[in-house]
N, C-alpha and C positions, 0 to 999 in steps of 0.2 A: 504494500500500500504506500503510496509516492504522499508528497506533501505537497503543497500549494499552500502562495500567501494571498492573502487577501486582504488589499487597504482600504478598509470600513472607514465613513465619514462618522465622526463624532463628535457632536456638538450640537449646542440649540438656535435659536432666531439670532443672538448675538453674534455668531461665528465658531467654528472648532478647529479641527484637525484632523489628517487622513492618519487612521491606528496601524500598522499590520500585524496581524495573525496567522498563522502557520498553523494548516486547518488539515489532518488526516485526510485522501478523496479516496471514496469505496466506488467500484462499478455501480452506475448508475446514480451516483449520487447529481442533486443541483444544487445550484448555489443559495437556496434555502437552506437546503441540508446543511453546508457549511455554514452559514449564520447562525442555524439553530445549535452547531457545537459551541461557536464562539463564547453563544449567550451560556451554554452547558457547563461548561470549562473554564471559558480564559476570561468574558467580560458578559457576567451575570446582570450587569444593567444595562447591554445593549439594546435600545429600541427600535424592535423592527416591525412592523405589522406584515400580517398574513390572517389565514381563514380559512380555506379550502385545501390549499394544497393540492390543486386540481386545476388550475387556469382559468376557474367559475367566475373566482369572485371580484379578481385586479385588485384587492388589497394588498399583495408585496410586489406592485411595479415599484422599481428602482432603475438608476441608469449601470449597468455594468459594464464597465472598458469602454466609457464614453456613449453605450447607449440606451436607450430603454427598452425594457427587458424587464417580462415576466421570470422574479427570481425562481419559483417555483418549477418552471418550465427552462428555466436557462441551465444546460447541462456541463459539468465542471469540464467533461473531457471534451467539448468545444471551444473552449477555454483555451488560450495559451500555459502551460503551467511553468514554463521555463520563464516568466517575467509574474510580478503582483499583478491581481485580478482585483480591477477598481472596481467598489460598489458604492456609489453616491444615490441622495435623494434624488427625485427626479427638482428640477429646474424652476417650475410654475408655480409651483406654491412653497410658501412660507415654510422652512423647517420647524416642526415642534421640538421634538430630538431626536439625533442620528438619523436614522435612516424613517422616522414620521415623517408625514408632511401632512401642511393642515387644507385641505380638500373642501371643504365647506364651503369655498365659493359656489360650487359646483352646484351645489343643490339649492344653495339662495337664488340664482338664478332658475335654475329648473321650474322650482317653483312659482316663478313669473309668468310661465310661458302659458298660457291659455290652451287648453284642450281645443281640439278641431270639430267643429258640431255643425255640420253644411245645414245651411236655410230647409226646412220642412219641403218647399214648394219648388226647390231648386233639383233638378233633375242630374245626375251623377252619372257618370258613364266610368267605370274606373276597368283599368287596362292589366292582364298581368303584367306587366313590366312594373306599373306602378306598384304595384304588390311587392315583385321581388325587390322593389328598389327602399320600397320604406321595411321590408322584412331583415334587412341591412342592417338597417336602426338597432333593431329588438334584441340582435345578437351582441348586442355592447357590452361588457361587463363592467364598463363602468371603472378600469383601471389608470382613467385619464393621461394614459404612455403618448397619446395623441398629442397633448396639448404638453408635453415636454421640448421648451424650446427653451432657453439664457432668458430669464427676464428683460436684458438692454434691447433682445430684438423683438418682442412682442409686442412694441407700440409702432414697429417700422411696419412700412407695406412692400410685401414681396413680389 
């Protein structure tokens, strides 16, 4: 069984630091697995959310090796193991700690959005395309990897 390091971001909204750990990889491990030792063994107060462990639910997207990545699903041995394996929060929202972030906007807005209720009288013609293309939507899980971009360029237009 080979080792890999892994420089875990730690710290809160004020700022921290990249830690590394030198994380045991078993066949088929991912890079939750390795987080969930870290927290096991070497830093019991690391803060990482998850929930499924299953790629359901997007509660442990993080950015790994500069990207974002379902930890759960992101597998060590795709990984380079001959250099650290960065794990940072993702980018768009606010760190709570370590590797939290705080997502709440998400839903403050959601909540804004008005449900769609076409007029009683108005006549609806709906196409499968438009089916598959709103069934698109549904399949979200909500792990906002999308919306992973630098804070300095989210006010620029692309």
């Amino acid at each position: 069984m080979a080792d890999a390091t892994l420089r875990v971001f730690r710290g809160n909204k004020d700022g921290g630091q990249n830690v590394d750990f030198k994380v045991p990889v078993a066949p088929g491990m991912v890079v939750l697995d390795a987080l969930y030792y870290i927290q096991g063994y070497l830093a019991p107060d690391l803060a990482v959310r998850w929930n499924c462990k299953a790629g359901k639910c997007g509660s442990c997207s993080a950015e790994v090796n500069g990207r974002p990545r379902l930890t759960c699903k992101t597998r060590m041995d795709s990984l380079p193991q001959n250099e650290p394996i960065t794990v940072m929060p993702i980018k768009s929202f606010p760190v709570i700690k370590d590797l939290v972030t705080d997502v709440s906007w998400n839903y403050k807005v959601n909540k804004k959005i008005p449900p769609f209720t076409p007029k009683p009288d108005a006549s609806w013609k709906f196409y499968q395309d438009d089916v598959d293309r709103a069934q698109e939507f549904r399949k979200c899980i909500e792990c906002f990897l999308c919306q992973n971009v630098p804070r300095s360029t989210r006010s620029r237009k692309i």
